[in-house]
N, C-alpha and C positions, 0 to 999 in steps of 0.2 A: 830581504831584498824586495824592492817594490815592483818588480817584474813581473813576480810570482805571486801577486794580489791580483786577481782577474777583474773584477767588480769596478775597478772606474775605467778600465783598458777596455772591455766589453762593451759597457756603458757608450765609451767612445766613438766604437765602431760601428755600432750600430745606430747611432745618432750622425752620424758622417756618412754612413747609407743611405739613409733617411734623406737626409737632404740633397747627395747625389740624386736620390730617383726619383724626388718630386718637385725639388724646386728648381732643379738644375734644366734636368729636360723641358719644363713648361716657357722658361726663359729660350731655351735654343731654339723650338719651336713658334717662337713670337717673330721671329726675325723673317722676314722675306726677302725672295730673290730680288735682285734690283730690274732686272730685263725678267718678266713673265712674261712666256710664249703665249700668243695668239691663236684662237682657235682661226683652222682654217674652213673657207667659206665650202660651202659642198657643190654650187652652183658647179657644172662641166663649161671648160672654157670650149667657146665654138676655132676649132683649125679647120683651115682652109688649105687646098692641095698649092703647092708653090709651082707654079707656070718658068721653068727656064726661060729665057727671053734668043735661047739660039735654037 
């Protein structure tokens, strides 16, 4: 039964490994978000006290 020959079935998975974790992840990592956040500016905005008008 060719089930029970390990040598190309091994072979397999560990070359199917192989390429899951190095070619695969370098590719998903290439990709960018389309909207990158903005750093925000650190200047403090000046507030001013609001005067009720009654």
């Amino acid at each position: 039964m060719p089930q029970l020959n390990l040598s190309p079935w091994f072979a397999i998975l560990v070359f199917s490994w192989v390429v899951f974790l190095t070619i695969i992840p370098t590719k998903i990592l290439n990709h960018t978000a389309p909207n990158e956040p903005t750093p925000m500016s650190e200047e403090k905005h000046k507030t001013e006290p609001w005067d009720w008008p009654w």
